[in-house]
Each structure stands twice: as structure tokens, then as C-alpha cells.
C-alpha positions in Angstrom: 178.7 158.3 193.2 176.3 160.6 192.2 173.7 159.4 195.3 176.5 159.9 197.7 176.7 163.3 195.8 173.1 164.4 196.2 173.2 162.9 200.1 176.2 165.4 200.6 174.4 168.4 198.3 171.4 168.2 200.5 173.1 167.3 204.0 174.1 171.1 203.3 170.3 172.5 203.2 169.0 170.0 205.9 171.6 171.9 208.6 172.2 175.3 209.1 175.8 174.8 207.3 174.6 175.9 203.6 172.6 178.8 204.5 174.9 180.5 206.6 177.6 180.0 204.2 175.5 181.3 201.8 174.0 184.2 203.8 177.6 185.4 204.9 179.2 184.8 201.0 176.5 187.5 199.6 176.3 189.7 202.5 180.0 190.3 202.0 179.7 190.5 198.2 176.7 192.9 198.6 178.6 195.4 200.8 181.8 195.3 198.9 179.4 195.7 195.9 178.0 198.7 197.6 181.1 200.6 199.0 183.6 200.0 196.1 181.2 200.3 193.0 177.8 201.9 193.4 179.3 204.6 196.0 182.0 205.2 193.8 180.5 205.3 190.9 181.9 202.5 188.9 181.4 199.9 187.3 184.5 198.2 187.7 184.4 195.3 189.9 187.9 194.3 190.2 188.2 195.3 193.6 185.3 193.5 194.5 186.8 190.4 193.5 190.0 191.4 195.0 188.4 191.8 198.3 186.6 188.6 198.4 190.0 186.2 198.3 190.2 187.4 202.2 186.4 186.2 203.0 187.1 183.1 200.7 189.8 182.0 203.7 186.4 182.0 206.3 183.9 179.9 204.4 185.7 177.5 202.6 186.4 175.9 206.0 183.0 176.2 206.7 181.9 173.5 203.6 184.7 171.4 204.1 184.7 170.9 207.6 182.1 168.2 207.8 182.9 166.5 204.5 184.5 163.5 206.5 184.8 164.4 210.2 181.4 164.0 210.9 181.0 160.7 209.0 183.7 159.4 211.5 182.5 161.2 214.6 179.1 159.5 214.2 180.7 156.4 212.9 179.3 155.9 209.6 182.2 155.9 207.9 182.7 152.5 207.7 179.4 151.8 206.4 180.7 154.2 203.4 183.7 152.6 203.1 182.6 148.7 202.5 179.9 149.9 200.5 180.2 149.3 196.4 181.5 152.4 195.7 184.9 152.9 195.0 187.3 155.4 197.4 187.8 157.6 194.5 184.0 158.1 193.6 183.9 158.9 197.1 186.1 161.6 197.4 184.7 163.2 193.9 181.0 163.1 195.1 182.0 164.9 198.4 184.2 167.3 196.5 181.8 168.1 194.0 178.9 168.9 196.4 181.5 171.5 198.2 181.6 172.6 195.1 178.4 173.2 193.8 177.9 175.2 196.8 180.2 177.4 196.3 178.8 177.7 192.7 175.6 178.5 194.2 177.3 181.7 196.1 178.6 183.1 192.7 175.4 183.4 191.2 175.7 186.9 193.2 178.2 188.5 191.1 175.4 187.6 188.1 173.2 189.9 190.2 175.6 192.7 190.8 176.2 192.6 186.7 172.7 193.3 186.4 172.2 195.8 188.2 175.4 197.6 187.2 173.8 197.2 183.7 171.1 199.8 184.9 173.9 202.3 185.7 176.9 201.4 183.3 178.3 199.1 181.0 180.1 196.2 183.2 182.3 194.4 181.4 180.7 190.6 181.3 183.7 189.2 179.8 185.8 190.2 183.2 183.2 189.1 185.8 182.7 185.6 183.7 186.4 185.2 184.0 186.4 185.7 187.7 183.6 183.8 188.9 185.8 181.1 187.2 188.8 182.1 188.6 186.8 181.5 192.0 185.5 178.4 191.4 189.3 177.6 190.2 190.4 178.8 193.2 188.2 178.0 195.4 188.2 174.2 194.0 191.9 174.1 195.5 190.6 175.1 198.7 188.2 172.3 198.6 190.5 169.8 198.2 192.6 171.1 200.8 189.9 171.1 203.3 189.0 168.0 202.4 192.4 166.3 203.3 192.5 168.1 206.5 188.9 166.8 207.0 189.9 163.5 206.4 192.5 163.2 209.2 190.4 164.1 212.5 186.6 163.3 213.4 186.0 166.7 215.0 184.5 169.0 212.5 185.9 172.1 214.7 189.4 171.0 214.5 189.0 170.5 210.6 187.8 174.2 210.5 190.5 175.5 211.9 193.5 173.7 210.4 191.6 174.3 207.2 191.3 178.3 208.1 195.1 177.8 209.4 196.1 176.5 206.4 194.4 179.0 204.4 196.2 181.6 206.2 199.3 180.2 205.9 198.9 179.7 201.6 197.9 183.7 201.7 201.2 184.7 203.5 203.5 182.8 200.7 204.2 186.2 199.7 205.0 187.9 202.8 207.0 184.9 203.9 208.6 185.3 200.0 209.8 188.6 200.7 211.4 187.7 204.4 213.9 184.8 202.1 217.2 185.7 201.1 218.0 183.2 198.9 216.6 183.9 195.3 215.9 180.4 194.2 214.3 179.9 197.7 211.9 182.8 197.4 210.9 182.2 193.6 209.9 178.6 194.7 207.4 180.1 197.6 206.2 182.9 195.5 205.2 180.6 193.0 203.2 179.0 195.2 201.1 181.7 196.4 197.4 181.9 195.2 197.0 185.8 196.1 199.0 186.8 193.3 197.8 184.6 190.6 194.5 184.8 191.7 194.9 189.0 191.3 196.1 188.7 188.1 192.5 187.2 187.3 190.6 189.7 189.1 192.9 192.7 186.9 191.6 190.4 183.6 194.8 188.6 182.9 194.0 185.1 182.1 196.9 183.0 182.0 197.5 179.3 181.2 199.7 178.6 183.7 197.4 179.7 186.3 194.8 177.5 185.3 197.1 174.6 185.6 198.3 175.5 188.9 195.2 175.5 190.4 194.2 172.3 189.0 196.9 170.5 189.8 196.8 171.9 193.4 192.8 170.3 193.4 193.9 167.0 191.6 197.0 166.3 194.0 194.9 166.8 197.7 192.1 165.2 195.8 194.8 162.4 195.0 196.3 162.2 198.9 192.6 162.5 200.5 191.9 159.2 198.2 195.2 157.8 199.5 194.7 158.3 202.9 190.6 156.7 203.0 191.7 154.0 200.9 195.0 153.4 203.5 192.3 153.3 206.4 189.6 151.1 204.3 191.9 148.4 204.3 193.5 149.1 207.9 
């Protein structure tokens, strides 16, 4: 597991994938950094983490897109798939090198703490939360790019039904609102990750977020493992 893992971790740095995600994740941090706290004046950056859900919905596409597709498209797939490893081990070491990367973006917000430290008193406690709430998040996203990745060899197609899907999981709340039948639109809106991913971002923590958007990452993690293993033994 953990050499398919560092095969996947470095597969990001030896094509233009990793960098560009990274470039375009603090590029968007740094002028949302810029516009809503140091122009302003504050050291509050729950608007900057409020903003970011929307450029979340881009990249995550962008690190999944690949995870599988291209091991099909260039046929090495199977290779993968009679070797020792189990299909579970499989899906975790890809998953976890998606994740890591996106780990690697966050260390920005630890910059943009520091420097509000030189004008202010940012509140640690609320941007430790969020980068976790992120990487909560953004974990779910993963895993839901990862499915998608799993079901086509084109690594464009995968980036759009991902991006398409991450629309669609951002609109639960418009689409909530449009319902007219109450136990109907409490089912959708309980699904959306806007909302509970706000109430992180405003310093609510709440226990019942945490286990939504783990068992959102455990379930596709779950059907991506179902559907390799179905085709390993097709």
C-alpha cells in the first residue's frame, strides 16, 4: 500500500497536475486573504474560508481525475489489479495521496495566520478548526472523484462529472428551497455540504458534521472498492 501511495504522491510532482493545483489553491487563498482581511482591516478570516468552498468545486476534480482513468487509458490497470495488493489497499493509497495534496495547499492558511499575527490577534483556535473542516470536506470530495474516476478511462470526462457532481452537491440547498413537501426538503438539505461546512467556517463545531462527512468519504470509498474489485474478477 504505502509504495502504491508514494508512486501516486509523486506521479503528482512528476506532471504538471500538483503544481498547478497548488499554484491556483494559494493564489486564490492569497487574494481572498488580501481583499477580505488585510484591505479590510481584519483579522477575521471566516470569509476567507467561506469563499474558498466555491474554488474547492475546481480543484478537487483536478487531483482526482487521474487517480484511475489514466491507469486504464494506458492499460496498466490490470497489472495493479493482479498484483499482491489487496483492492482495498488500493483505493486507500490512491485516496490518501489526493489527500495529502490537498494537505499540502492548507499549509497557506498557516501563512496567512502569521502574518495576521504581525497586524492582530487571529484567532488560531478558528483557523485550526477550518483547515480541518477542509480536509473533512474536501476528503468527501475525494472519494467522490474517485468513484467517478473509476468508471471511465478519460481523465477529462472524470473532471467534469466530478466538477458536475460538485455543482450539483452545492445546489442541495437551492434545490431544498424549490420542494414543497417538508419531509422532502429536510432530507435534501441535510445533505448539503455548504451549510455544514459554513457552520465550521463561523466556529461552530459540531459532532454531527464530523460524521457526515466521514461517512460520505467511507461510503464512495466503499463503492469505488466495489466496483475495482467487480472488474478484478470480470
Amino acid at each position: 500500500m504505502y509504495a502504491i501511495f508514494r508512486r501516486e504522491l509523486a506521479s503528482y510532482f512528476t506532471s504538471p497536475v500538483g503544481y498547478v493545483v497548488t499554484a491556483a489553491f494559494m493564489v486564490f487563498n492569497g487574494i481572498f486573504f488580501y481583499v477580505q482581511c488585510l484591505f479590510t482591516g481584519t483579522s477575521s478570516m471566516t470569509t476567507v474560508f467561506q469563499s474558498m468552498f466555491f474554488i474547492m468545486l475546481f480543484l478537487i476534480p483536478l487531483i482526482t481525475m487521474r487517480l484511475f482513468a489514466e491507469d486504464k487509458h494506458n492499460r496498466t490497470d490490470q497489472a495493479l489489479l493482479t498484483s499482491p495488493v489487496g483492492v482495498a489497499s488500493i483505493v486507500c493509497a490512491k485516496f490518501l495521496s489526493a489527500l495529502v495534496l490537498l494537505l499540502i495547499c492548507l499549509l497557506s492558511y498557516v501563512v496567512d495566520g502569521l502574518i495576521l499575527s504581525f497586524v492582530g490577534s487571529p484567532d488560531w483556535g478558528i483557523i485550526i478548526g477550518n483547515m480541518a473542516a477542509i480536509a473533512l470536506m474536501g476528503s468527501s470530495f475525494i472519494a467522490i472523484g474517485l468513484l467517478i474516476s473509476s468508471l471511465t478511462e478519460s481523465v477529462v470526462i472524470a473532471a467534469v462529472l466530478s466538477f458536475a457532481a460538485n455543482v450539483l452537491i452545492s445546489m442541495l440547498d437551492t434545490i431544498a428551497s424549490t420542494i414543497p413537501w417538508d419531509w422532502m426538503k429536510s432530507i435534501v438539505s441535510s445533505l448539503s455540504f455548504q451549510s455544514r461546512y459554513n457552520s465550521f467556517a463561523l466556529g461552530i463545531v459540531s459532532f454531527s458534521d464530523i460524521v457526515f462527512f466521514l461517512s460520505i468519504t467511507v461510503l464512495f470509498l466503499f463503492l469505488t472498492d466495489r466496483m475495482i474489485d467487480r472488474r478484478r474478477w470480470a
